[in-house]
TORPA-4810 file (N, C-alpha, C, O; in nm, 3 decimals):
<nodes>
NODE_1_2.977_1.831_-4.593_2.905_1.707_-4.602_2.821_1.712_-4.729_2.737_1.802_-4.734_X
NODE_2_2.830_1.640_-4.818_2.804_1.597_-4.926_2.601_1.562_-4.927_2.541_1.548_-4.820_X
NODE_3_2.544_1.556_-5.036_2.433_1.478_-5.064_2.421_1.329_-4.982_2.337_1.305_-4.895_X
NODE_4_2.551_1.213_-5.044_2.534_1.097_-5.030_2.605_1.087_-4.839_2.617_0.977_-4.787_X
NODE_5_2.626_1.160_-4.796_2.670_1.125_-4.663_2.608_1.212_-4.570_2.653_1.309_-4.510_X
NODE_6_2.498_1.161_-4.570_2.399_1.227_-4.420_2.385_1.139_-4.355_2.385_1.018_-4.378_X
NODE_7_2.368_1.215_-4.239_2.402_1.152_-4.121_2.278_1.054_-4.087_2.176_1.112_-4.125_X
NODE_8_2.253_0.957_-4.043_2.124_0.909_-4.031_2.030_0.914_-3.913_2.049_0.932_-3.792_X
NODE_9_1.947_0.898_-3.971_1.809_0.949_-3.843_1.832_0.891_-3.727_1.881_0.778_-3.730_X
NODE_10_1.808_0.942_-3.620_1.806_0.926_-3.464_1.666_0.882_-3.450_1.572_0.955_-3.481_X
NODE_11_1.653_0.783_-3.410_1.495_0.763_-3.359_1.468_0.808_-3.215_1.553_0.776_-3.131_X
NODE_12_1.363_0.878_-3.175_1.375_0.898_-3.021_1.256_0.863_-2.978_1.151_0.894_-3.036_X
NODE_13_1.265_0.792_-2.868_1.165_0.669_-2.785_1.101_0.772_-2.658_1.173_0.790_-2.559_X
NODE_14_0.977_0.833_-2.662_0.899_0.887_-2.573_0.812_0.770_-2.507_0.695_0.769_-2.546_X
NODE_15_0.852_0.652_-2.396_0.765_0.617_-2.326_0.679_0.690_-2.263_0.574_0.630_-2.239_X
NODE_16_0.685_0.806_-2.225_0.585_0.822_-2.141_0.489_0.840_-2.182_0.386_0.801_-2.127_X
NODE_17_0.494_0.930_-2.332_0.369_0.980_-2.433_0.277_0.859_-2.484_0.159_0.860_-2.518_X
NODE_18_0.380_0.742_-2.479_0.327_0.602_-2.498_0.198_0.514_-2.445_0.099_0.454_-2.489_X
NODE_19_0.297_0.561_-2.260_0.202_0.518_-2.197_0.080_0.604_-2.161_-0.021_0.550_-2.117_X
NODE_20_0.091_0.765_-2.184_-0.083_0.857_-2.139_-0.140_0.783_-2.286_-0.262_0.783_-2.305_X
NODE_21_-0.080_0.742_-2.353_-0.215_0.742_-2.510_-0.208_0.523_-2.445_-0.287_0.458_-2.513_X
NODE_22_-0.166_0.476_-2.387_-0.261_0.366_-2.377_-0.319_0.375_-2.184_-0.375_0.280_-2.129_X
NODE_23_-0.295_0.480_-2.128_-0.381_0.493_-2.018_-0.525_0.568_-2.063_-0.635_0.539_-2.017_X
NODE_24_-0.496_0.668_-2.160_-0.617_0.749_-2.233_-0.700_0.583_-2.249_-0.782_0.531_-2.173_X
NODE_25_-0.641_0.530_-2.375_-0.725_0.447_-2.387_-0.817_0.346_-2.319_-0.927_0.306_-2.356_X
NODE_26_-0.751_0.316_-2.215_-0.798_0.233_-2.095_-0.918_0.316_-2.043_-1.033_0.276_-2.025_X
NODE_27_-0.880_0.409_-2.027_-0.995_0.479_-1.960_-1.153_0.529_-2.085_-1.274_0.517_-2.100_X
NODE_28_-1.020_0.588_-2.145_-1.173_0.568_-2.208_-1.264_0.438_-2.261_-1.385_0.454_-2.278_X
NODE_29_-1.202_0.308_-2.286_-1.248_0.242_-2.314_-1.306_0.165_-2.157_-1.385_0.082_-2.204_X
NODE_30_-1.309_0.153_-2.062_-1.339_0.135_-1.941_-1.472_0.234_-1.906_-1.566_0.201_-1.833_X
NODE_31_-1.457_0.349_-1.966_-1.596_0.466_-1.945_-1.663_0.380_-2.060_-1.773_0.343_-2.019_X
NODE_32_-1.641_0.339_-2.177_-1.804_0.304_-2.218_-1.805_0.182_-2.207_-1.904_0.123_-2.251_X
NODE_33_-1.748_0.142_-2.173_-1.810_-0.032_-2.114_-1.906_0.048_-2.033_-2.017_0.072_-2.082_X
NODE_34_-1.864_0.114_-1.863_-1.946_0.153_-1.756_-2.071_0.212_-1.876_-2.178_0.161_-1.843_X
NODE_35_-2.083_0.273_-1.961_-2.208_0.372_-2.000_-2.261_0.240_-2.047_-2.377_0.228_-2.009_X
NODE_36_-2.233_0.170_-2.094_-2.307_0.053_-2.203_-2.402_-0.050_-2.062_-2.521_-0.083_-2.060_X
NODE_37_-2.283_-0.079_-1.949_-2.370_-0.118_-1.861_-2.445_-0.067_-1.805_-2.512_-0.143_-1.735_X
NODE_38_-2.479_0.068_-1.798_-2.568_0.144_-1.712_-2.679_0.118_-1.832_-2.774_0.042_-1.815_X
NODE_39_-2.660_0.180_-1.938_-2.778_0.135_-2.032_-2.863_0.032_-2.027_-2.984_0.032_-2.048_X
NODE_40_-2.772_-0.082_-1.991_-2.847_-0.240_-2.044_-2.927_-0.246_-1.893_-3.045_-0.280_-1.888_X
NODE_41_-2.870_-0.220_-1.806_-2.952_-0.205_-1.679_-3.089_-0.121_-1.662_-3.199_-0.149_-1.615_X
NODE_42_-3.025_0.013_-1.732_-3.161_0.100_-1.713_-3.253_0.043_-1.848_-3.365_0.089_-1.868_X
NODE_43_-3.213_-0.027_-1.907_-3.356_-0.095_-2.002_-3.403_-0.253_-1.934_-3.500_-0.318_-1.974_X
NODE_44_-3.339_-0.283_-1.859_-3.368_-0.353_-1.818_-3.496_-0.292_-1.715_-3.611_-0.303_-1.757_X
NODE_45_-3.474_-0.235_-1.598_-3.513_-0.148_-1.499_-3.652_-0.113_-1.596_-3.762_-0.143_-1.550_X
NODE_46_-3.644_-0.060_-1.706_-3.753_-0.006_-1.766_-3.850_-0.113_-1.802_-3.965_-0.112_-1.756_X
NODE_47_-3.807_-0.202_-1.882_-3.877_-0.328_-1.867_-3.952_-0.375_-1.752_-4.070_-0.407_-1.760_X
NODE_48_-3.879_-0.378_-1.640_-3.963_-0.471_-1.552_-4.039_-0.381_-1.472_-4.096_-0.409_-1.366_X
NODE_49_-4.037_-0.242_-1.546_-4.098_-0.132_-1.440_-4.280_-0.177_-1.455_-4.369_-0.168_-1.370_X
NODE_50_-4.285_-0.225_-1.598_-4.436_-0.257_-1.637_-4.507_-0.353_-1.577_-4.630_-0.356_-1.575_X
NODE_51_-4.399_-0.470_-1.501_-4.440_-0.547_-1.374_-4.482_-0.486_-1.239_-4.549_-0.551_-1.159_X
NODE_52_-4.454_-0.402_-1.224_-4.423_-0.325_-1.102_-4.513_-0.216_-1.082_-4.494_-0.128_-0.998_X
NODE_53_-4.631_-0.222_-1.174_-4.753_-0.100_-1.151_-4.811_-0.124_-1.025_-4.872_-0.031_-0.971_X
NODE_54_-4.804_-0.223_-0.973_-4.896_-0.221_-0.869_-4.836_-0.156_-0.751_-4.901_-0.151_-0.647_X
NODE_55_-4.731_-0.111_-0.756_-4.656_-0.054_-0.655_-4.514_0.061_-0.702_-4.402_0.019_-0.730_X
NODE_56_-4.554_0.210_-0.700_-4.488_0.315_-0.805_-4.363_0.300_-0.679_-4.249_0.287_-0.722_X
NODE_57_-4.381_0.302_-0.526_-4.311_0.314_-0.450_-4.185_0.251_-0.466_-4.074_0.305_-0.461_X
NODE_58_-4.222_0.088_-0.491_-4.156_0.014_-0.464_-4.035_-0.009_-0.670_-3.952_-0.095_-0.699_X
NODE_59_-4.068_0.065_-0.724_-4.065_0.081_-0.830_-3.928_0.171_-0.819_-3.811_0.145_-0.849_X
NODE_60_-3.993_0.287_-0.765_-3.897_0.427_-0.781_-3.755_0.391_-0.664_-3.648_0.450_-0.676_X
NODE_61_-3.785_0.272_-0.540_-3.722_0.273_-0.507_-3.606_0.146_-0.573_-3.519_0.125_-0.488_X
NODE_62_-3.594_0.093_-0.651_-3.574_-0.012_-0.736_-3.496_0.071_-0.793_-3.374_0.069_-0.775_X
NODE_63_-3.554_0.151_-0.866_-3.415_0.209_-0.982_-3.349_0.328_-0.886_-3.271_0.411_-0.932_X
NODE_64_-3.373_0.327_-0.804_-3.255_0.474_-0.665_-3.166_0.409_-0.599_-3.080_0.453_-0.522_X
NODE_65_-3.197_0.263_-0.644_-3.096_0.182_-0.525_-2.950_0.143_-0.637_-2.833_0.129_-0.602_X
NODE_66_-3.021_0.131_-0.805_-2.962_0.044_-0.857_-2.888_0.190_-0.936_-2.801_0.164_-1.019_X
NODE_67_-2.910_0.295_-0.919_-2.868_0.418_-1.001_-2.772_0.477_-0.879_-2.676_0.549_-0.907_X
NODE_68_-2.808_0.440_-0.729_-2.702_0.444_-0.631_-2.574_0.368_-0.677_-2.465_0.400_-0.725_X
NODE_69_-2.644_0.241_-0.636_-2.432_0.185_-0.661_-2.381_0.156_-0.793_-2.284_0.081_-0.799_X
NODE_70_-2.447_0.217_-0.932_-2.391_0.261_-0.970_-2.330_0.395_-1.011_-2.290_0.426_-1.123_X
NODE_71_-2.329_0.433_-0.954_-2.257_0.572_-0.897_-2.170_0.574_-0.865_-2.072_0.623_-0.920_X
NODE_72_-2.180_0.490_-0.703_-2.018_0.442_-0.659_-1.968_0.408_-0.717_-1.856_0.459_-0.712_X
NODE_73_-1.979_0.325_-0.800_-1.849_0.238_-0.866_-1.808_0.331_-0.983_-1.686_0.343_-0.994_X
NODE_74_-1.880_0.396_-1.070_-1.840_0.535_-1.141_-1.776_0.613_-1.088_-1.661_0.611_-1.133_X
NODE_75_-1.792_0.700_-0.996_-1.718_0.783_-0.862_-1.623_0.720_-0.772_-1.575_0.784_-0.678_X
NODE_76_-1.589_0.582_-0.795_-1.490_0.518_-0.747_-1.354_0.455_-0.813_-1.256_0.405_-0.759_X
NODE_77_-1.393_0.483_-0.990_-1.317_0.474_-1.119_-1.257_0.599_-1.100_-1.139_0.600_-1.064_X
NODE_78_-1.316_0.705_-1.119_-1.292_0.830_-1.138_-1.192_0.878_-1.032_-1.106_0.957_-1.069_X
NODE_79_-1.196_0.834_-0.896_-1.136_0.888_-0.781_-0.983_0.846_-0.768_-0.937_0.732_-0.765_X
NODE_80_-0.902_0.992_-0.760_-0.761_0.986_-0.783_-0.747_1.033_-0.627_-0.838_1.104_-0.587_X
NODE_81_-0.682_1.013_-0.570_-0.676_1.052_-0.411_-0.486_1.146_-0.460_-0.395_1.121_-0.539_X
NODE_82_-0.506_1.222_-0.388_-0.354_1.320_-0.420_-0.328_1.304_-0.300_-0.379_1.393_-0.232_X
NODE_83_-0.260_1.216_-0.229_-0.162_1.237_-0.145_-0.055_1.303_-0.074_0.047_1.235_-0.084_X
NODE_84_-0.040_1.389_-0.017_0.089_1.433_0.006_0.193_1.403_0.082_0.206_1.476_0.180_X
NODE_85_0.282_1.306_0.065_0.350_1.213_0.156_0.547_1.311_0.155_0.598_1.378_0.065_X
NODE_86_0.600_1.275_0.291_0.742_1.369_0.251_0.828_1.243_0.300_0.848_1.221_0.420_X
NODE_87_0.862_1.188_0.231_0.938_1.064_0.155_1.071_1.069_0.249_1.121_0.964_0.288_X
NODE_88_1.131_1.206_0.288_1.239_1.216_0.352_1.218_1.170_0.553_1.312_1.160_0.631_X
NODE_89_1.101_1.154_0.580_1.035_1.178_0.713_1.076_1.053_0.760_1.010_0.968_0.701_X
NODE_90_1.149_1.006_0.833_1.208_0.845_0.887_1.173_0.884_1.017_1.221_0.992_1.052_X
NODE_91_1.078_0.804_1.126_1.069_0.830_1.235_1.156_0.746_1.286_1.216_0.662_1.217_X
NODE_92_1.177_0.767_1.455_1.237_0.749_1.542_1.186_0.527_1.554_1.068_0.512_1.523_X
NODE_93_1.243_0.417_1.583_1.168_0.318_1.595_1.225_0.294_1.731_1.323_0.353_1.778_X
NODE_94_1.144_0.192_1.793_1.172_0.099_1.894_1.148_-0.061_1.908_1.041_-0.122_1.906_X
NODE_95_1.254_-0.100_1.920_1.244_-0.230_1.941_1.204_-0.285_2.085_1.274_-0.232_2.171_X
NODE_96_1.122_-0.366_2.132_1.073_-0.380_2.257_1.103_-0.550_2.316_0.988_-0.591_2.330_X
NODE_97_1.179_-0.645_2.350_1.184_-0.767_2.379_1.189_-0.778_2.483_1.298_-0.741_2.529_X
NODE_98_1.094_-0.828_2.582_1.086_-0.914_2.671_1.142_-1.029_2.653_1.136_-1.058_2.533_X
NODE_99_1.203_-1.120_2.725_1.298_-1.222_2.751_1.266_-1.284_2.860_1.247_-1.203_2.950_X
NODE_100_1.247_-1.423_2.902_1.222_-1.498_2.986_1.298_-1.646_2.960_1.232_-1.733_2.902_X
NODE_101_1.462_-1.679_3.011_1.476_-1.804_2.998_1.516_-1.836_2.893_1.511_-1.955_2.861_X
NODE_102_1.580_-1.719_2.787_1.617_-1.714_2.656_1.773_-1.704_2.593_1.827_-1.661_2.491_X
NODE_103_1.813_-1.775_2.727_1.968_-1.756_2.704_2.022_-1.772_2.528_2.092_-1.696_2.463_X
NODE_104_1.959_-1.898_2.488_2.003_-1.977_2.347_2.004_-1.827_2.226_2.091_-1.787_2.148_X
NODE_105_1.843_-1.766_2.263_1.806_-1.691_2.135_1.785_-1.563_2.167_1.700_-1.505_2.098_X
NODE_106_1.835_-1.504_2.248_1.834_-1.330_2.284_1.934_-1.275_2.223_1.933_-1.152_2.213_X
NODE_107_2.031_-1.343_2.175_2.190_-1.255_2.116_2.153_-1.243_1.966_2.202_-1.155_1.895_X
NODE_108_2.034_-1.370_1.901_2.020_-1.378_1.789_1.903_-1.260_1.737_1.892_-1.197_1.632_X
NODE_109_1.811_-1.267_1.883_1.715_-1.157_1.865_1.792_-1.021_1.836_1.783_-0.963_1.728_X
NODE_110_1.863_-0.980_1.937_1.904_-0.854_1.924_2.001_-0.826_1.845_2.047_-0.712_1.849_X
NODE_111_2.038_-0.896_1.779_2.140_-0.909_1.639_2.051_-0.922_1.506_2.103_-0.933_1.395_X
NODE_112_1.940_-0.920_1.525_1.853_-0.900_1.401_1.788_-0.782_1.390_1.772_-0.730_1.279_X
NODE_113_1.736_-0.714_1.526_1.738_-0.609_1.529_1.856_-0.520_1.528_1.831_-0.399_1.527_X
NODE_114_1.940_-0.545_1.528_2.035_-0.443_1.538_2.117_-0.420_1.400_2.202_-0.333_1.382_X
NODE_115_2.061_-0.546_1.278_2.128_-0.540_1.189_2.031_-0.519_1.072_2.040_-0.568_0.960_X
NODE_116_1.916_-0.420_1.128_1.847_-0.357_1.033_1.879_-0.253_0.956_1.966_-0.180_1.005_X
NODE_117_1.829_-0.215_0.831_1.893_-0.179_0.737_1.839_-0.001_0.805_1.879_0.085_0.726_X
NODE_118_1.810_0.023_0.850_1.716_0.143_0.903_1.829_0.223_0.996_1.891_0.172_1.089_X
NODE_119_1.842_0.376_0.946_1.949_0.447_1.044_1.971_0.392_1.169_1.873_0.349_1.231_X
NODE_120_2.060_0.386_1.208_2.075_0.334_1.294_2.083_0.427_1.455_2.054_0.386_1.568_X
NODE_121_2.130_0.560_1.413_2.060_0.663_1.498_1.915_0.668_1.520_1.866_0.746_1.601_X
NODE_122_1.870_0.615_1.475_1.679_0.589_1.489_1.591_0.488_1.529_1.470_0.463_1.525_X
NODE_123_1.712_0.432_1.573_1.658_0.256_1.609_1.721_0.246_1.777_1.840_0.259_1.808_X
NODE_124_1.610_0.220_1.869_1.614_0.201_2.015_1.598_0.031_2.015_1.524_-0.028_1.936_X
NODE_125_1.653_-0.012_2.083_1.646_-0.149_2.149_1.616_-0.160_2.284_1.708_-0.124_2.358_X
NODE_126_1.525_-0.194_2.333_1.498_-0.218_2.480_1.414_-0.401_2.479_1.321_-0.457_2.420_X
NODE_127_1.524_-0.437_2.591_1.546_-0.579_2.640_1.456_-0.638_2.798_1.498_-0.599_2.907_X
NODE_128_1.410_-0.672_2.795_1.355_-0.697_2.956_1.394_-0.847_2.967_1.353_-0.934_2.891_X
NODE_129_1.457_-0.861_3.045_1.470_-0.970_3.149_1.396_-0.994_3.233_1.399_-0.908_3.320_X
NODE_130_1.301_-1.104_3.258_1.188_-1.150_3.336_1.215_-1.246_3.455_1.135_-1.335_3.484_X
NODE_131_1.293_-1.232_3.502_1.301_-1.282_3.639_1.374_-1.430_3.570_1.347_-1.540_3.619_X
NODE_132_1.472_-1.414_3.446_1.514_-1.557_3.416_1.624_-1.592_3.521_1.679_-1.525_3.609_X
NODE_133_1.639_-1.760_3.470_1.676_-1.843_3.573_1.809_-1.901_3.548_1.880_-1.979_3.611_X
NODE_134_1.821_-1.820_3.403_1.995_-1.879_3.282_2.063_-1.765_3.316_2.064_-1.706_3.425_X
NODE_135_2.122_-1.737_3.207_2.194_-1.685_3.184_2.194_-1.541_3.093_2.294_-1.492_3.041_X
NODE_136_2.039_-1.480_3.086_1.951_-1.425_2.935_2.040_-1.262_2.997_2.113_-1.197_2.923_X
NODE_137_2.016_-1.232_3.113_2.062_-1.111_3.141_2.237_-1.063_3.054_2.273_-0.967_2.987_X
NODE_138_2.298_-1.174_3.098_2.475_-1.145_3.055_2.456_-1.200_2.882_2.540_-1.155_2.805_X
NODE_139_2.366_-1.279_2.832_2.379_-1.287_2.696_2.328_-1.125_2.598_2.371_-1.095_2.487_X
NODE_140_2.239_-1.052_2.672_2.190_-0.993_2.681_2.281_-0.838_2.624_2.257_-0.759_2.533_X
NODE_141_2.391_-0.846_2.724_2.491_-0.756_2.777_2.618_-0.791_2.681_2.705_-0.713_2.643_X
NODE_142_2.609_-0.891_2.661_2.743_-0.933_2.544_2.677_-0.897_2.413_2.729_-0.827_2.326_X
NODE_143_2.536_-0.963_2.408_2.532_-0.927_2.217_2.513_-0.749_2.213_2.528_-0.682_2.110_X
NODE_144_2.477_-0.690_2.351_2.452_-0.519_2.290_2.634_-0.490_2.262_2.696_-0.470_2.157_X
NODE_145_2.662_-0.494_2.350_2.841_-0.471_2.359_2.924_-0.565_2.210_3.040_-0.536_2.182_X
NODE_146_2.872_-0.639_2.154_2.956_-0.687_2.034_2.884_-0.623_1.896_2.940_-0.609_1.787_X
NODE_147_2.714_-0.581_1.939_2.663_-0.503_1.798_2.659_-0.307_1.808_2.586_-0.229_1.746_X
NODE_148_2.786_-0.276_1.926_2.778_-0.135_1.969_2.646_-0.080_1.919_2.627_0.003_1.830_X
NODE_149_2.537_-0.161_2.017_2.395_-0.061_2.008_2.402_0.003_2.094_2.495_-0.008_2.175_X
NODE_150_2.309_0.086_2.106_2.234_0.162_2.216_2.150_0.122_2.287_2.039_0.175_2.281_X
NODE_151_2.179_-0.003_2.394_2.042_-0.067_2.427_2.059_-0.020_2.575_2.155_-0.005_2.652_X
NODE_152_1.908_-0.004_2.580_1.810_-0.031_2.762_1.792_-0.115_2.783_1.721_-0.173_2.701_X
NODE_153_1.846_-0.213_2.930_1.815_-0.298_2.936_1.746_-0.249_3.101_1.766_-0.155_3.178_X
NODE_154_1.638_-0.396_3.101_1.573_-0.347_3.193_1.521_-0.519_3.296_1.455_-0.602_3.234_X
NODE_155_1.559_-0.547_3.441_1.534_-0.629_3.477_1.472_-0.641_3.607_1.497_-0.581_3.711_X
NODE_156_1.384_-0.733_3.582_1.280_-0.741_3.696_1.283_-0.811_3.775_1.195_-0.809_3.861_X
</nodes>
């Protein structure tokens, strides 16, 4: 390969380095806003402290209240909570329907549950029939038998 035939530059795109130097910035520029407001407050605070001779109590408790919450909200910028969550952990669910007189909309119920996107080894259906007066029990019994769930049914 010659002088005049080099190969040309590859540019390579580091988002991430991108984004710590404009999260750096955020933050730091977010810390002196907070310092600039604590300032303008505590000169403020200082100011009106010269009103406030007649009472040192009521004074000292004035700037402990106002040097309190801001604290929190400093210590509430600052606070990263580390979580430890295991992403793989799918518990067991249950579906629970009581039914009373629901011939029309029990096949539709249990066909919405049953056509959740969620393992399906992990998903219980249990149906109660309430002393209906239709037909809710056998609609009941057809939509588990056409969505091969695993349902309990249970009638009172």
């Amino acid at each position: 390969m010659n002088a005049l035939q080099q190969k040309p530059i590859q540019h390579i795109r580091l988002p991430h380095f991108r984004g710590l130097q404009t999260r750096l910035f955020e933050r730091i520029s977010l810390a002196a806003f907070f310092m600039l407001l604590v300032y303008v407050i505590l000169i403020i605070k200082l100011v009106t402290l010269e009103l406030l001779n007649d009472s040192f109590m009521f004074a000292a408790y004035n700037i402990l209240v106002a040097v309190y919450i801001l604290s929190r909200y400093f210590l509430a910028y600052f606070y990263d909570p580390k979580v430890k969550t295991n992403r793989s952990y799918m518990p067991s669910i249950t579906f629970v329907t009581p039914a009373k007189n629901e011939e029309e909309n029990i096949a539709r119920a249990i066909a919405c549950m049953a056509a959740s996107d969620y393992p399906k080894n992990l998903i219980e259906i249990i149906t109660i029939d309430d002393r209906s007066t239709d037909n809710t029990y056998s609609e009941m019994l057809k939509a588990a038998a056409e969505r091969h769930t695993s349902c309990r049914w249970g009638g009172a």
